[in-house]
C-alpha positions, -999 to +999 in steps of 0.1 A: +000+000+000+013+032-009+021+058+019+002+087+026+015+121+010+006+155+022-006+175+000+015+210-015+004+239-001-014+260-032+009+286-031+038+259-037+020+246-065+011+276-083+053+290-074+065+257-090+038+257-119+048+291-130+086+285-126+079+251-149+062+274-171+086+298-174+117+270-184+094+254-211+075+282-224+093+272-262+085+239-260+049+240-244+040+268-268+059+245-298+038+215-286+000+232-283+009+255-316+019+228-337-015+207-325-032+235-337-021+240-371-027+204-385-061+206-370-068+236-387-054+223-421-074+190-420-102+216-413-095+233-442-089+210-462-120+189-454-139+225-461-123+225-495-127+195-507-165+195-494-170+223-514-155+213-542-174+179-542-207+201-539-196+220-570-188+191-589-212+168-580-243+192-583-266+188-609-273+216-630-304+227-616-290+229-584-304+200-566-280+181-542-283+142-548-283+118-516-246+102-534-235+136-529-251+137-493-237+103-482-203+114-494-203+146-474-216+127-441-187+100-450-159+122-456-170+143-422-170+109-401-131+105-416-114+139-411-131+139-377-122+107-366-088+124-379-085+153-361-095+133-332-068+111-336-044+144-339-058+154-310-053+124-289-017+123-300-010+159-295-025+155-256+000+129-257+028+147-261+023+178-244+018+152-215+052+135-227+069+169-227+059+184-196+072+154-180+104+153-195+126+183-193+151+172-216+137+164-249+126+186-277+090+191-291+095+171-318+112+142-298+078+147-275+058+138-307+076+110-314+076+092-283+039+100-280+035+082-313+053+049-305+025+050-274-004+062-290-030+026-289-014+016-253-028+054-242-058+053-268-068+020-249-066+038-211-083+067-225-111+045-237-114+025-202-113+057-184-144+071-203-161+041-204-157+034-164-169+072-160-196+071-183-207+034-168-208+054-131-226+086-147-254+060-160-256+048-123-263+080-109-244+114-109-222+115-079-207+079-085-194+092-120-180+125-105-160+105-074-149+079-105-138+110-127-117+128-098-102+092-086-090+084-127-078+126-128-043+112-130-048+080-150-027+099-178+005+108-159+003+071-145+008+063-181+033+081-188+054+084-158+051+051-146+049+031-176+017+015-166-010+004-187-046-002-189-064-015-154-034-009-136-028+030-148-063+034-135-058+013-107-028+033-094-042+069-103-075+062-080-047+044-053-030+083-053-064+103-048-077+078-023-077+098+008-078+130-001 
């Protein structure tokens, strides 16, 4: 059983936040910016080429034809499963980078790659468990969501996976 911590006074925290902050600026803003940008360019892209199918595709008289519709609602299911995918990674590595002081953004991104499923897999146990309390009644889901709130540092950190990452992250709230 794991020993009893006590907690860091706020003003601690917020000292040694802001000093973290400070150090890794580059890389935090690097990590977050470049996130950003390739969801904004599948955007775009997706816009254009939606738009470009509806010109194409269009008869003359302007009627929109359910091919055309299904391949709209298809296309928007892939680029968002996309960017969601993006986004999962990116989370990844700002995670990876704010844990590791000495690797670059780009090192962040890779190493966030070579665990993207095992983390894809904890994310999907941690919103199903959450979910599954939610349905039970309200409170149980918020006391699961605050016991799992480290679940993805677990991961990371510790190098543990699935049950046990969420396991151990609701072992370190217990009691507080």
């Amino acid at each position: 059983m794991d020993q009893q911590q006590k907690l860091v006074a706020p003003a601690v925290l917020f000292s040694e936040a802001w000093t973290a902050y400070k150090t890794h600026w580059g890389k935090l803003m690097a990590l977050s910016f470049s996130a950003l940008v390739i969801s904004f360019l599948l955007s775009v892209g997706f816009s254009l080429l939606t738009g470009v199918l509806i010109g194409v595709l269009t008869t003359s008289g302007g009627s929109i034809s359910l091919t055309l519709i299904i391949l709209v609602v298809v296309l928007s299911l892939v680029f968002g499963i996309i960017i969601g995918f993006v986004s999962i990674w990116a989370q990844l590595a700002l995670i990876v980078g704010v844990t590791d002081d000495n690797i670059t953004w780009t090192q962040a991104y890779r190493i966030a790659w070579s665990k993207f499923f095992s983390y894809l897999w904890v994310t999907i146990l941690t919103v199903l468990l959450v979910f599954g309390a939610m349905m039970l009644f309200f409170i149980p889901g918020i006391i699961w969501s605050l016991s799992l709130v480290f679940v993805n540092f677990v991961f990371i950190l510790e190098n543990r996976k699935g049950i046990d990452a969420l396991a151990r992250s609701r072992a370190l709230v217990r009691g507080h």
